[in-house]
N, C-alpha and C positions, 0 to 999 in steps of 0.2 A: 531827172524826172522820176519819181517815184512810182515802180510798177503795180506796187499795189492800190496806191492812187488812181493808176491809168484803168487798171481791170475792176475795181470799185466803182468808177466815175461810168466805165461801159455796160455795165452789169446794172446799177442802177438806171440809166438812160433807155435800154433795152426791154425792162420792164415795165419801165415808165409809159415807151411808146408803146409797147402791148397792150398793156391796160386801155392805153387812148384810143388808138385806130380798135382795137379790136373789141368795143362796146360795139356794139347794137351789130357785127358781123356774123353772119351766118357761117354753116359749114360750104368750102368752099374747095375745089378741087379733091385733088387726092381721094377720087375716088369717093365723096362724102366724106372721109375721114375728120372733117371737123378741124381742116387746118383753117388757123389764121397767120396771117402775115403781115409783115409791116417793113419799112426802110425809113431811116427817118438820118436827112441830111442836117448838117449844121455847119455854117460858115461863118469866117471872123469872129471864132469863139475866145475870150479872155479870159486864162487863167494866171490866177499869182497864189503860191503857197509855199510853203517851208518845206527843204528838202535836205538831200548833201547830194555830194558831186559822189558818183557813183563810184570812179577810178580811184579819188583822193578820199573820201570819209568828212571834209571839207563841208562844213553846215553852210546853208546860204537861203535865197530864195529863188526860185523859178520866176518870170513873166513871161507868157504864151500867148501865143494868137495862134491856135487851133482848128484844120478844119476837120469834122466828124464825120463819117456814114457808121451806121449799124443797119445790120438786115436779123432778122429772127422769123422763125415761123415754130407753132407750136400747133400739134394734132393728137390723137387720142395715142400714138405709139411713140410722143418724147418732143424733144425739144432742141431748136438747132439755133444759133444765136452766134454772129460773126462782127467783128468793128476795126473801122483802123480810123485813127486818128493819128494826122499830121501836121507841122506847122516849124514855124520859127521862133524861137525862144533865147533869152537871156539869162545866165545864173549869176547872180552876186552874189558874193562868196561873206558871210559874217566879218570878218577879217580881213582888211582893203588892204592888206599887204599882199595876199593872194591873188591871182587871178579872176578877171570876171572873164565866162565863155558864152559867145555867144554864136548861135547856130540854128540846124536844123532837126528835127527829130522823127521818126514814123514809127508807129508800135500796130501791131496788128494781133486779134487773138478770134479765138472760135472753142465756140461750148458745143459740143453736142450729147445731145442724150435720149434711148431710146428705151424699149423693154428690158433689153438685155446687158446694154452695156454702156460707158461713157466714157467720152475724153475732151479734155482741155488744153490748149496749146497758143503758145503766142509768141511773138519774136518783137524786140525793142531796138533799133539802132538809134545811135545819136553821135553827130557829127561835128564839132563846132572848133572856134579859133579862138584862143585865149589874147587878154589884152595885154598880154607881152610875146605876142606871136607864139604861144605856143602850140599843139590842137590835141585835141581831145576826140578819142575814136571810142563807146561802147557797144557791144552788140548782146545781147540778151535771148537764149531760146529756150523758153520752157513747154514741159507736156507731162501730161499725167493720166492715165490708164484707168479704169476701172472695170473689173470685169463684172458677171451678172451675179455673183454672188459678193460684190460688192468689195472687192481683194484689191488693192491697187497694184495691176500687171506693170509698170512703166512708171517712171518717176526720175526728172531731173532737170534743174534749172544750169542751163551752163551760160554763164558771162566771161565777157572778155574788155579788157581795153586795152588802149594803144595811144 
């Protein structure tokens, strides 16, 4: 599964529910600060799209059955925006001499941003068994820093598989 898919797919989603729940809401808590908030669930979600197998480089396609939360809230001092999506999925692999893996997956990430400063961070595992017994383990944790002058303090995507 493609991370930039997954933080694309939650980025979009998270604004999208903004935009919806937070028409016609007033300032609300925080002091007046003009937060709004939103959580927006989604279950037995399907996706199918073109990817590679992250371990082997291995082009194939994804099928998911996906379930989602995102939570966001945004006020006059930045913007806090969190998701995890998980599910069970299938890759087949372009090439039927290779393995198709099929499994579980959990990706979680969080955007925060306020006057001064921001950071991004997220972690992807995925777990699955190939159809010649073999298994497939990747884990994925990235973060990245920004300070108020806009410098990126922190930066690095570290993956592993097994």
């Amino acid at each position: 599964m493609s991370r930039l898919r997954i933080r694309g797919a939650c980025a979009t989603a998270g604004v999208a529910a903004l935009l919806v729940t937070g028409a016609g809401v007033g300032a609300a808590g925080a002091g007046g600060n003009g937060a709004v908030t939103f959580t927006d669930n989604q279950h037995a979600v399907v996706d199918v799209f073109t990817t590679v197998n992250p371990c082997t480089g291995d082009p194939g396609t994804i099928d998911a059955l996906e379930n989602q939360v995102f939570h966001g809230t945004v006020n006059k001092t930045g913007s806090w925006f969190t998701g995890t999506v998980e599910g069970r999925f299938t890759f087949t692999p372009d090439d039927a001499s290779k393995a198709t893996y099929t499994g579980h997956f959990a990706t979680w990430f969080g955007d925060e941003n306020n006057l001064r400063n921001g950071v991004e961070h997220s972690t992807f595992d995925v777990n699955a068994t190939g159809s010649d017994g073999s298994h497939l383990q990747f884990h994925d944790n990235a973060q990245a820093t920004l300070n108020a002058n806009g410098t990126v303090t922190v930066s690095f995507d570290h993956m592993s598989c097994a």
